[in-house]
SEMIKE-586862 format. One record per atom (N, C-alpha, C, O): x, y, z; atom name; residue number from 1; residue in one letter. Coordinates in steps of 0.001 Angstrom, whole numbers. Layout:
% SEMIKE-586862
PT       x       y       z atomo num residuo
PT       X       Y       Z    CA NUM       a
...
% end
This chain:
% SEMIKE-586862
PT       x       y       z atomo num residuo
PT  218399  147057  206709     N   1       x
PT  217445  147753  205869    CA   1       x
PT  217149  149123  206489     C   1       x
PT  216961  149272  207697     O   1       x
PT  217123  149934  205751     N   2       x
PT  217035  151765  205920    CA   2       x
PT  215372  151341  206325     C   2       x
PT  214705  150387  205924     O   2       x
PT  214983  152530  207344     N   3       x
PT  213563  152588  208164    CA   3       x
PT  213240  153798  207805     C   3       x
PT  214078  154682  207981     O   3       x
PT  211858  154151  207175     N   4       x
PT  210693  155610  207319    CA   4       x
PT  210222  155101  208416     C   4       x
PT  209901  153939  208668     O   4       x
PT  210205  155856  208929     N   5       x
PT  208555  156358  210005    CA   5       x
PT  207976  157297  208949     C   5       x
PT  208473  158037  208100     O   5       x
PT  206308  156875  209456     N   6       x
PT  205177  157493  208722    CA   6       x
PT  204755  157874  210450     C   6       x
PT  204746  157140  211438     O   6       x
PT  204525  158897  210338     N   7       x
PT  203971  159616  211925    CA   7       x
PT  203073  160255  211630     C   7       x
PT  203401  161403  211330     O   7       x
PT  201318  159908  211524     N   8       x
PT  200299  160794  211444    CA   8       x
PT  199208  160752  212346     C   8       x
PT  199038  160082  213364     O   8       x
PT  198434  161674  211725     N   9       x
PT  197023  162191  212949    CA   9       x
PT  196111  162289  211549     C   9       x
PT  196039  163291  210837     O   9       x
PT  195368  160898  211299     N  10       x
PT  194084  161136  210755    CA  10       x
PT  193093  160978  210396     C  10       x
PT  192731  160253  209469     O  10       x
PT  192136  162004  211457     N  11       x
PT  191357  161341  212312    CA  11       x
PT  190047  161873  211236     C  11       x
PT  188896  162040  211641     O  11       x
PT  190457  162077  209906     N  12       x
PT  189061  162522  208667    CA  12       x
PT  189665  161255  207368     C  12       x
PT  190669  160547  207275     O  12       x
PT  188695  161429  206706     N  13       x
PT  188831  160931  205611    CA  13       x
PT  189732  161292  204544     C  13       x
PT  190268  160553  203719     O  13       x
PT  189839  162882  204727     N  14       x
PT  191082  163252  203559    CA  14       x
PT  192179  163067  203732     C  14       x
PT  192949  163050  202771     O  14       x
PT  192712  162822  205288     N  15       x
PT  193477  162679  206184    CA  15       x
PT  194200  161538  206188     C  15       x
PT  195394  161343  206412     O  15       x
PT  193123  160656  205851     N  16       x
PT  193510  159184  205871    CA  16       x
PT  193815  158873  204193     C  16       x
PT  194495  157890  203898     O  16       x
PT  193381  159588  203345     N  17       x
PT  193630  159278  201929    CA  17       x
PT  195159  160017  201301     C  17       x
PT  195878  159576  200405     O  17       x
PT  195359  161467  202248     N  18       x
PT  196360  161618  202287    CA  18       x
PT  197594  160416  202559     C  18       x
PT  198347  159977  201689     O  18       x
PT  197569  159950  204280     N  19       x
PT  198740  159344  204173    CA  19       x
PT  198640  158156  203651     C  19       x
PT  199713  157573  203498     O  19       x
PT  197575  157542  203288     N  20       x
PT  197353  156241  201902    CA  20       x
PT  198299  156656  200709     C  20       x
PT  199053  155865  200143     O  20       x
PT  198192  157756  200451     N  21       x
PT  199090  158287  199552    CA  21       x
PT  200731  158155  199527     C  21       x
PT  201416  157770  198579     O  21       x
PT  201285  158684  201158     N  22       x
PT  202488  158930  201279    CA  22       x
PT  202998  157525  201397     C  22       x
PT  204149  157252  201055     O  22       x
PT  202335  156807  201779     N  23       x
PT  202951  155609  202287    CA  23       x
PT  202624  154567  200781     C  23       x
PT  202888  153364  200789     O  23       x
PT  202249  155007  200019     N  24       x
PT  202321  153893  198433    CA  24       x
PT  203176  154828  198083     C  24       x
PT  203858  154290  197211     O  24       x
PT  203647  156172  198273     N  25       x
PT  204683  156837  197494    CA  25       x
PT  205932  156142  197884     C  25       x
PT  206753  155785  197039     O  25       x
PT  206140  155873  199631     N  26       x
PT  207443  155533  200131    CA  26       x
PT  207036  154058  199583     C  26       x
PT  207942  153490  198973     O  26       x
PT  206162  153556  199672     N  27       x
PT  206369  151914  199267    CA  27       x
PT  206398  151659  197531     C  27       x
PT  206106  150610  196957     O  27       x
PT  206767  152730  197013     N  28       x
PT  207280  152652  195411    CA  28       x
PT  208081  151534  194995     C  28       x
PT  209261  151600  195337     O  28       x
PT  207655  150324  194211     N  29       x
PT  208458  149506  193589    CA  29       x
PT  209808  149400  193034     C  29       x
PT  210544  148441  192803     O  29       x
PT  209955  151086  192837     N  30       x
PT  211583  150932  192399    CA  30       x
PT  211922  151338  193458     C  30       x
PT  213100  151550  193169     O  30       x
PT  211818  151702  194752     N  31       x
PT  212602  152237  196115    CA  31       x
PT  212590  150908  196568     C  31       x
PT  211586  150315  196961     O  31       x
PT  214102  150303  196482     N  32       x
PT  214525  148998  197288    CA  32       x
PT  214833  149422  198433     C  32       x
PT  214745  150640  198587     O  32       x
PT  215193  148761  199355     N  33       x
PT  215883  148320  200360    CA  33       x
PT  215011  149680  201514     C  33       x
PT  215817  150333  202177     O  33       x
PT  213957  149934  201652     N  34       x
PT  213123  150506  202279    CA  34       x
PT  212471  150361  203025     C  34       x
PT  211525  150924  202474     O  34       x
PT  211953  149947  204246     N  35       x
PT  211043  149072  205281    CA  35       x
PT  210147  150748  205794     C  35       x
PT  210817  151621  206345     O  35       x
PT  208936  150923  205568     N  36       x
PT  208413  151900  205978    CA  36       x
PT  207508  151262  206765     C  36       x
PT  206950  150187  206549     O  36       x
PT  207385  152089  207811     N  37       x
PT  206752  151620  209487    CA  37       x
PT  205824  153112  209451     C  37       x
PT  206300  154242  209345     O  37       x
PT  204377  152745  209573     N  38       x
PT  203235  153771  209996    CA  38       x
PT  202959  153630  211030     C  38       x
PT  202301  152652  211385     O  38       x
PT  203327  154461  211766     N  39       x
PT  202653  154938  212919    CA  39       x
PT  201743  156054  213649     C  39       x
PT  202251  157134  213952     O  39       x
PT  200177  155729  213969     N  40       x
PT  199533  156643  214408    CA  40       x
PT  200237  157776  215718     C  40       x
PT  200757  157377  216760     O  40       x
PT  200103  158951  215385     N  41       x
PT  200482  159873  216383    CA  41       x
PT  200873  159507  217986     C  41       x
PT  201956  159654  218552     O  41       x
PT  199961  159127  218363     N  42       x
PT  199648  158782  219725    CA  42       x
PT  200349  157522  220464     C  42       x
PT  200413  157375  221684     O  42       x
PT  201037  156342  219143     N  43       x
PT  201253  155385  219753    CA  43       x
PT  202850  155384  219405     C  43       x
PT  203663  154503  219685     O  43       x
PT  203028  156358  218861     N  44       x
PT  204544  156493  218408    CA  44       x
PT  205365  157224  219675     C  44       x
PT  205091  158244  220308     O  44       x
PT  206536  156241  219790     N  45       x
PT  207432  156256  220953    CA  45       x
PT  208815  156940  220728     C  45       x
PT  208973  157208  219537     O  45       x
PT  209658  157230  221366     N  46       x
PT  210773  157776  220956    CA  46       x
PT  211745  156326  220704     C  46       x
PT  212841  156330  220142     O  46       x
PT  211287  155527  221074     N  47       x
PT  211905  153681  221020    CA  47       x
PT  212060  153895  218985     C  47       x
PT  212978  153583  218227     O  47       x
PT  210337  154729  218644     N  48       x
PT  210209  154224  217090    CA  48       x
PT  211046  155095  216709     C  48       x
PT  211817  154677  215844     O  48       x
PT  211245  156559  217148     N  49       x
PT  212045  157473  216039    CA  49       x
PT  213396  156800  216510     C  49       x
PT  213637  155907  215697     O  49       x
PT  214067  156835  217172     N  50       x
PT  215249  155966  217336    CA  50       x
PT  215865  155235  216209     C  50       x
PT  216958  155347  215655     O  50       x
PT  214849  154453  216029     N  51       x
PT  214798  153074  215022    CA  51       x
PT  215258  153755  213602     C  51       x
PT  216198  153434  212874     O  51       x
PT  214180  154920  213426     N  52       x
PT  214293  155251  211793    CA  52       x
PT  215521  155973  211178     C  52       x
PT  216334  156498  211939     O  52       x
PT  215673  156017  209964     N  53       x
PT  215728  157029  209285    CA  53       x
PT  215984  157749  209022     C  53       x
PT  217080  158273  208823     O  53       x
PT  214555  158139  208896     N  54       x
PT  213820  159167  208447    CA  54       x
PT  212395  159145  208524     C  54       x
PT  211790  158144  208906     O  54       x
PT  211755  160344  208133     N  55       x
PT  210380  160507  208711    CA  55       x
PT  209485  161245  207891     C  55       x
PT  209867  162212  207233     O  55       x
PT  208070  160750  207900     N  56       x
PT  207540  161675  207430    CA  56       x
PT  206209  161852  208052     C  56       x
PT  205506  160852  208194     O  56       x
PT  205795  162972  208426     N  57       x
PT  204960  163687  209340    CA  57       x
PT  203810  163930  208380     C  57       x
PT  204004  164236  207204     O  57       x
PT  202277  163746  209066     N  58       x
PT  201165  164290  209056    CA  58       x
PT  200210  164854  209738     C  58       x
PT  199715  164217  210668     O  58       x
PT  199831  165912  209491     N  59       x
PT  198821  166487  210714    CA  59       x
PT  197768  167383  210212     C  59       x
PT  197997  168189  209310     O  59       x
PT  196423  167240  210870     N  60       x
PT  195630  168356  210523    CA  60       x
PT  196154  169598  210796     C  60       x
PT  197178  169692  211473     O  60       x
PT  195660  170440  210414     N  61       x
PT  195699  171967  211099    CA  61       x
PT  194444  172727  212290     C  61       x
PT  193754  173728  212097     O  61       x
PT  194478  172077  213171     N  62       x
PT  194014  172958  214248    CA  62       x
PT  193532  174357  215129     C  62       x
PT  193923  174438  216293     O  62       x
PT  193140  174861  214868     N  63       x
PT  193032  176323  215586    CA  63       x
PT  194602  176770  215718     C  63       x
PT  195453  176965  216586     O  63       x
PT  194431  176808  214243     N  64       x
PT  196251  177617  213812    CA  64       x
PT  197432  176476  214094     C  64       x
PT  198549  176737  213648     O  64       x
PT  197271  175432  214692     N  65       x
PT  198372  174513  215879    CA  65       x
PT  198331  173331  214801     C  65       x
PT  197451  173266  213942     O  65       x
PT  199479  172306  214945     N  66       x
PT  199334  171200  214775    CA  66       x
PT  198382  170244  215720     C  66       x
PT  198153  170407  216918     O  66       x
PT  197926  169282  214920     N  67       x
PT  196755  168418  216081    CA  67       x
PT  197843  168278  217307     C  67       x
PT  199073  168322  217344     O  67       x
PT  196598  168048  218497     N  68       x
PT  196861  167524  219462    CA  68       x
PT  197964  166219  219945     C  68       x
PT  198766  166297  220876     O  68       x
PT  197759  165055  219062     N  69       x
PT  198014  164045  219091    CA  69       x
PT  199519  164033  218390     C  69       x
PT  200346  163222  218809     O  69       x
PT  199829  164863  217413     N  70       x
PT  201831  165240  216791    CA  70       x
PT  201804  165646  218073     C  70       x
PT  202032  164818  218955     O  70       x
PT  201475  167201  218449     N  71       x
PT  202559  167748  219635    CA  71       x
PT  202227  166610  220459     C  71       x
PT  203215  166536  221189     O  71       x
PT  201424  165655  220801     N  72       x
PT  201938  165009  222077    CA  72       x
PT  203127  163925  221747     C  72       x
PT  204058  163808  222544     O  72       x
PT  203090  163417  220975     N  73       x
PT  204269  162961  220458    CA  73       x
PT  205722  163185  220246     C  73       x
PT  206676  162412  220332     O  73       x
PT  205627  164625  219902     N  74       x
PT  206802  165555  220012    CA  74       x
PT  207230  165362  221769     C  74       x
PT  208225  164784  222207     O  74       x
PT  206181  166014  222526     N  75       x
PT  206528  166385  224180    CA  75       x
PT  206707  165223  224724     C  75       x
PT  206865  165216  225944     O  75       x
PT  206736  163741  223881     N  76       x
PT  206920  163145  225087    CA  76       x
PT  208077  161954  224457     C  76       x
PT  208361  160852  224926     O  76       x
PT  208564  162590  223314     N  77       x
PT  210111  161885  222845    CA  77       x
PT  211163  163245  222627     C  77       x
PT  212324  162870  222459     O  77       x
PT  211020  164482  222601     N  78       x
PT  211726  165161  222502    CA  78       x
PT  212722  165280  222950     C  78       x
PT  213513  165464  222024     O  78       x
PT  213396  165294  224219     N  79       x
PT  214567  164976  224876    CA  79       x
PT  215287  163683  224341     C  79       x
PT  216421  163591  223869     O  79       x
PT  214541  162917  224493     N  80       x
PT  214897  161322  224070    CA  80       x
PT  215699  161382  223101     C  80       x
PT  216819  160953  223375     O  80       x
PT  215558  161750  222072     N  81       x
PT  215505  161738  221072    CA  81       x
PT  216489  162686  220146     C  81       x
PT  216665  162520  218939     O  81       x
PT  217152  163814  221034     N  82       x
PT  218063  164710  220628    CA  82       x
PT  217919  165938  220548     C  82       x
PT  218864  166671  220257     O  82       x
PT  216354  166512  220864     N  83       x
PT  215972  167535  221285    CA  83       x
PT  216809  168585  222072     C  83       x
PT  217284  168064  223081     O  83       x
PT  217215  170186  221904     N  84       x
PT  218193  170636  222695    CA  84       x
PT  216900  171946  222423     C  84       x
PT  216226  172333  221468     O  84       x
PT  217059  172310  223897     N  85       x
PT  216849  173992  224408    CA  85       x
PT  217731  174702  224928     C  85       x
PT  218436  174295  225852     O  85       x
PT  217839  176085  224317     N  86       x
PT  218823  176985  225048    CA  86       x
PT  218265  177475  226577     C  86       x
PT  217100  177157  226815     O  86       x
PT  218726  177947  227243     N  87       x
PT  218717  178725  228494    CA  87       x
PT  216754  179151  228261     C  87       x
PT  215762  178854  228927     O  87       x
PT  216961  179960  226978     N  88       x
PT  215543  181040  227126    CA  88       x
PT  214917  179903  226697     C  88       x
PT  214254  180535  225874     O  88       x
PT  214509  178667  226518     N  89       x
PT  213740  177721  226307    CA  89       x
PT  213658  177517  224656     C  89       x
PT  212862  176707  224183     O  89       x
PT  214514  178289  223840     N  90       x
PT  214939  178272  222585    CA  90       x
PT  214832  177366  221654     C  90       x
PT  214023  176467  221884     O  90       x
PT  215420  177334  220649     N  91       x
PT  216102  176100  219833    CA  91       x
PT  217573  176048  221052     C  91       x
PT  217866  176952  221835     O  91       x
PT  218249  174813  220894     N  92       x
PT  219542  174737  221049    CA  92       x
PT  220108  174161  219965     C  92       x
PT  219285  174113  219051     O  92       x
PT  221059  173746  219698     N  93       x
PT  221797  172814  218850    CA  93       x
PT  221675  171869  219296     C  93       x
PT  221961  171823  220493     O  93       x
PT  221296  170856  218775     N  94       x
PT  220773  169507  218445    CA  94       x
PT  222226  168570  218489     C  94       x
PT  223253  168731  217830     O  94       x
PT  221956  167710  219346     N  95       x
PT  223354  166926  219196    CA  95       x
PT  223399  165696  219324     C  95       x
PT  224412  165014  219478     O  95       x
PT  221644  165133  219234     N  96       x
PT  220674  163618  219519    CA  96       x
PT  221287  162713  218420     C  96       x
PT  222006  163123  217509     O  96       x
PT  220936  161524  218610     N  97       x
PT  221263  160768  217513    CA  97       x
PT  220140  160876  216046     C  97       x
PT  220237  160246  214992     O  97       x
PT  219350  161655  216351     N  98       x
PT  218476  161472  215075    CA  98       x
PT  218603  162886  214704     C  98       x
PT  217583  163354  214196     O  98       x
PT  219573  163662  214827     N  99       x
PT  220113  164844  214138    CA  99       x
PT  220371  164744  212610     C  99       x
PT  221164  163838  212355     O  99       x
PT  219994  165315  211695     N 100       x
PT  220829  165515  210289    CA 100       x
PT  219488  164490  209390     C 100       x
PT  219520  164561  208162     O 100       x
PT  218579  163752  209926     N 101       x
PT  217842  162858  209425    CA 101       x
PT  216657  163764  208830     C 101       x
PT  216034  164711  209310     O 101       x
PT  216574  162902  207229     N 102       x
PT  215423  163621  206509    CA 102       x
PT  213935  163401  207199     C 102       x
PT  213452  162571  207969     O 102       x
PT  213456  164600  206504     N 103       x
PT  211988  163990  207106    CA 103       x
PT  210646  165020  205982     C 103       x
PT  211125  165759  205122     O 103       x
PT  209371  164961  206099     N 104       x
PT  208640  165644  205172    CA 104       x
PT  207619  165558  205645     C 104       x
PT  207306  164604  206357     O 104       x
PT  206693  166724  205315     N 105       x
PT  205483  166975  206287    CA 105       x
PT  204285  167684  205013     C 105       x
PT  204299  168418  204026     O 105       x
PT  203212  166779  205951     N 106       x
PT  202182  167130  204781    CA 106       x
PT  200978  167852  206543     C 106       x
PT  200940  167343  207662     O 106       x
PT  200567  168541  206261     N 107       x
PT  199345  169286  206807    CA 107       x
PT  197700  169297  205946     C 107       x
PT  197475  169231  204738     O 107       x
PT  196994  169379  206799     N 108       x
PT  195905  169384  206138    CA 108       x
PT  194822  170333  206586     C 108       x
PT  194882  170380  207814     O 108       x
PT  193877  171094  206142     N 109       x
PT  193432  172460  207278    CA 109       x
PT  192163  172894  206069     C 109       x
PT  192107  172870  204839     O 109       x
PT  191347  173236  207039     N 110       x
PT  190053  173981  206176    CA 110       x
PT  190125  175104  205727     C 110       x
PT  189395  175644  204896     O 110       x
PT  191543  175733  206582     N 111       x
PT  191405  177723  206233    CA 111       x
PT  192288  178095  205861     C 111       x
PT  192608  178492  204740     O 111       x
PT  193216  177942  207507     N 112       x
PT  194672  177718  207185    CA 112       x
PT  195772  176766  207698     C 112       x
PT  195621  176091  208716     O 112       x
PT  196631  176752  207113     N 113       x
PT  197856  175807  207115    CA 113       x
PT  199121  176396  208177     C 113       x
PT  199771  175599  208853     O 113       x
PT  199361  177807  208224     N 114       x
PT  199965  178435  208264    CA 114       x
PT  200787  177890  209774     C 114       x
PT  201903  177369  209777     O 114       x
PT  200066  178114  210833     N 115       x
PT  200676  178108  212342    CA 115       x
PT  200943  176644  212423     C 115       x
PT  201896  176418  213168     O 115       x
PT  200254  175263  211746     N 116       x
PT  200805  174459  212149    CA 116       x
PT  202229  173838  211645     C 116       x
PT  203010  173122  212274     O 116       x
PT  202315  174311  210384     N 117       x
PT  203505  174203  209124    CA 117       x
PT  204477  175006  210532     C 117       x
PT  205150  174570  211466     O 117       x
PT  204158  176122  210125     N 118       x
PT  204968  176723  211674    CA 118       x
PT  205721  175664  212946     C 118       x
PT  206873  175394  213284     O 118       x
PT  204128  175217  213452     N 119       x
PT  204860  174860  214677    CA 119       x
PT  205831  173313  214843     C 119       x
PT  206650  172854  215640     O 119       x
PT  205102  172850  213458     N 120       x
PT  205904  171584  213313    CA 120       x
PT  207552  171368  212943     C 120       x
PT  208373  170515  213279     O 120       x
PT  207626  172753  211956     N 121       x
PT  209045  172956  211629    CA 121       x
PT  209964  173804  212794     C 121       x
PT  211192  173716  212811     O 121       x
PT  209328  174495  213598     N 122       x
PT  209681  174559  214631    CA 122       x
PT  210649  173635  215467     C 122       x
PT  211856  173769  215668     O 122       x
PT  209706  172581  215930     N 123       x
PT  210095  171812  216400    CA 123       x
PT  211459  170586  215594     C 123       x
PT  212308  170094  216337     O 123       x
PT  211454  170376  214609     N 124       x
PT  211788  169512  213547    CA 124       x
PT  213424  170782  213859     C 124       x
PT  214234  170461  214729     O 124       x
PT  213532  171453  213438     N 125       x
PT  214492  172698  213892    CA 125       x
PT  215721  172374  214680     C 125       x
PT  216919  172232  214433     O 125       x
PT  214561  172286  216241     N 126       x
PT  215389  172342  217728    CA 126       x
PT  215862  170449  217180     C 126       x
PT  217045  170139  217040     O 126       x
PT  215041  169720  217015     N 127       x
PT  215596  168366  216418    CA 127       x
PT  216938  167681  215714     C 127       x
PT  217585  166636  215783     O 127       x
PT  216938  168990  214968     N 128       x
PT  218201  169006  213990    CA 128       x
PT  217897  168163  212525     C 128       x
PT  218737  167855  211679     O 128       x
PT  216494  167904  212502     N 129       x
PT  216171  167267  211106    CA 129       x
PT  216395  168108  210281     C 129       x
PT  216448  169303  210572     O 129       x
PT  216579  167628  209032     N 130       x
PT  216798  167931  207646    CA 130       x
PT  215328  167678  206837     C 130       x
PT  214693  166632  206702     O 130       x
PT  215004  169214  206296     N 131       x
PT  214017  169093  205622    CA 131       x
PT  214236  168591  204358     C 131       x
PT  215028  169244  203679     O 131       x
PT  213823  167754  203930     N 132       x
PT  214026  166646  202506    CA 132       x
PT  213420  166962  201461     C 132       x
PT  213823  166800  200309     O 132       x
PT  211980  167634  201966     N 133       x
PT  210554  167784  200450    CA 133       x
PT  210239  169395  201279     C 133       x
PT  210675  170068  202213     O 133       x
PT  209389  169428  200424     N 134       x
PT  208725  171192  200464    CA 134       x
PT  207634  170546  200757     C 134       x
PT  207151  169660  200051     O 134       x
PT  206984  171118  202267     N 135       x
PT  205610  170933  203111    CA 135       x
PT  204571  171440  201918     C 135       x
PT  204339  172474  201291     O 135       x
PT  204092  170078  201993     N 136       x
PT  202965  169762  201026    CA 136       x
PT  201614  170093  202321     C 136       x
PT  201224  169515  203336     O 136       x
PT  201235  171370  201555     N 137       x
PT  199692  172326  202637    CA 137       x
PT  198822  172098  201845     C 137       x
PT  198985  172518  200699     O 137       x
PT  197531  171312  202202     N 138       x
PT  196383  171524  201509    CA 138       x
PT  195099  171955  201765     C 138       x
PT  194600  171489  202789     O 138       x
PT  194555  172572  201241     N 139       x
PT  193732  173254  202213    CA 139       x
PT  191881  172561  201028     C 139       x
PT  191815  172353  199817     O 139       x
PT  191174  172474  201706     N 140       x
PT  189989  172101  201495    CA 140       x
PT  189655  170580  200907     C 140       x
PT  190435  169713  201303     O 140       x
PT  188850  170253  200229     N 141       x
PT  188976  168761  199918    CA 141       x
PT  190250  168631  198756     C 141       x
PT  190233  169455  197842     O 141       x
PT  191118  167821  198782     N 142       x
PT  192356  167657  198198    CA 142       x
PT  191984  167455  196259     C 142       x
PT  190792  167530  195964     O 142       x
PT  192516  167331  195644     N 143       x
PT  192633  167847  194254    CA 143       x
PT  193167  165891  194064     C 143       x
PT  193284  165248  195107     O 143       x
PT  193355  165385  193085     N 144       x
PT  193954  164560  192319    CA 144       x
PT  195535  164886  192530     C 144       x
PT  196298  164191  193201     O 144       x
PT  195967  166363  191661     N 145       x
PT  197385  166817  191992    CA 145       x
PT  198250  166893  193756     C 145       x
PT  199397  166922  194203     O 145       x
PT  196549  166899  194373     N 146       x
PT  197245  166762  195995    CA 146       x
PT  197758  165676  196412     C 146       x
PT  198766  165512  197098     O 146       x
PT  196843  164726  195863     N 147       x
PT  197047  163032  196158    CA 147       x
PT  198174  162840  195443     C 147       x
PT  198774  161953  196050     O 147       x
PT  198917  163215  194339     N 148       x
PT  199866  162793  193703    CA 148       x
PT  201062  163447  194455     C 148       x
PT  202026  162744  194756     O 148       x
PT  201028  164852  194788     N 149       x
PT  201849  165662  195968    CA 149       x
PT  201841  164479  196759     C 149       x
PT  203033  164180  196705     O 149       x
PT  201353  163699  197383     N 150       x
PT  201425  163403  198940    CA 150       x
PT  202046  162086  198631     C 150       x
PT  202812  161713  199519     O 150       x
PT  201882  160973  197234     N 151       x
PT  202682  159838  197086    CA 151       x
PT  204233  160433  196624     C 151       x
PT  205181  159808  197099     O 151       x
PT  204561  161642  195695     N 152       x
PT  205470  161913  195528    CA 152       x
PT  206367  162411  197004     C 152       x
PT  207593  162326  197074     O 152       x
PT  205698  162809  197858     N 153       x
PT  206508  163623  198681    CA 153       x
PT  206526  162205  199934     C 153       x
PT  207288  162384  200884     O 153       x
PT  205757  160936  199915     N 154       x
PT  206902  159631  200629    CA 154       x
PT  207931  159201  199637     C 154       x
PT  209130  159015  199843     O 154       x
PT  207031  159034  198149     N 155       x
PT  208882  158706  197407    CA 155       x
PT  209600  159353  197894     C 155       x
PT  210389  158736  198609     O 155       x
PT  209757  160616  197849     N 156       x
PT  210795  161396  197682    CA 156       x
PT  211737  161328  198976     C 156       x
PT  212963  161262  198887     O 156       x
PT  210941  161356  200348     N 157       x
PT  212005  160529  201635    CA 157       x
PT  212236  159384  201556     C 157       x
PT  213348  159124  202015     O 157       x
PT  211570  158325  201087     N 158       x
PT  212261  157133  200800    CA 158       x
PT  213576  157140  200149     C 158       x
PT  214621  156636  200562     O 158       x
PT  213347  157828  199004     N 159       x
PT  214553  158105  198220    CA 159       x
PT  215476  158222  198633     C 159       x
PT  216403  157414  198581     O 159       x
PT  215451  159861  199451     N 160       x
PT  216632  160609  200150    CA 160       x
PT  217458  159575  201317     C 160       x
PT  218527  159911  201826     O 160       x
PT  216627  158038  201684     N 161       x
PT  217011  157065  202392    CA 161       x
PT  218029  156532  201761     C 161       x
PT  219135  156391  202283     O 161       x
PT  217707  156153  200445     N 162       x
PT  218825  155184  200159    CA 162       x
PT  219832  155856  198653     C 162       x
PT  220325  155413  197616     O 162       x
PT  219754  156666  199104     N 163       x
PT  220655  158096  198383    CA 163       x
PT  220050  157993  196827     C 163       x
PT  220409  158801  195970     O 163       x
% end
């Protein structure tokens, strides 16, 4: 059976209604053969991205940054995991086993969205993931159409799972 990781940080209420969202999108009745695994930021291992997929990322927006709790997640499976730096501490080319794997990212932010959308695709980059959905940014208390953004955009990596 094909594996999502759900990888989020959320530590508010919209946060949490968000990935309530993504994860009834990936657990869609017509998406067979799908096993989606949520995992909070902090407790997610490079053992779990291994396992998956594919992925789909959540994070507040921070003083411009992704939360605390993604980048620590990132810094402490990145190598593991297929992560490559050039010489100048760069991107490198990616040559991990979880190279080429979809993934989709929702942010969430009071002002702006901007630096963490940034720093997450950044990273996702040096990874060699494949962006699957268009980073769903929302900024203030979420809309009805946001909540529907955020179940459409786990269908939509579920999907890209089982072609």
């Amino acid at each position: 059976m094909l594996r999502l990781l759900v990888i989020h940080h959320s530590p508010t209420p919209t946060l949490a209604t968000l990935t309530a969202q993504v994860v009834a999108g990936a657990n869609d009745p017509e998406l067979a053969g799908v096993e989606v695994v949520v995992r909070e930021a902090l407790a997610t291992t490079a053992d779990d991205l291994l396992a998956a997929d594919g992925y789909v990322l959540g994070t507040s927006a921070n003083f411009g940054y992704m939360s605390g709790a993604l980048k620590h997640m990132f810094d402490s499976t990145f190598l593991a995991v297929g992560g490559a730096l050039d010489a100048s501490g760069g991107a490198g080319d990616p040559a991990g086993s979880t190279r080429n794997r979809p993934f989709g990212l929702y942010v969430h932010g009071r002002y702006d969205t901007t630096g963490a959308t940034r720093s997450v695709l950044a990273i996702t980059g040096a990874l060699g993931w494949r962006q699957g959905y268009d980073v769903l940014e929302i900024l203030g208390e979420p809309t009805a159409d946001d909540e529907q953004a955020a179940y459409e955009l786990g269908g939509t990596i579920a999907a890209l799972l089982v072609g």
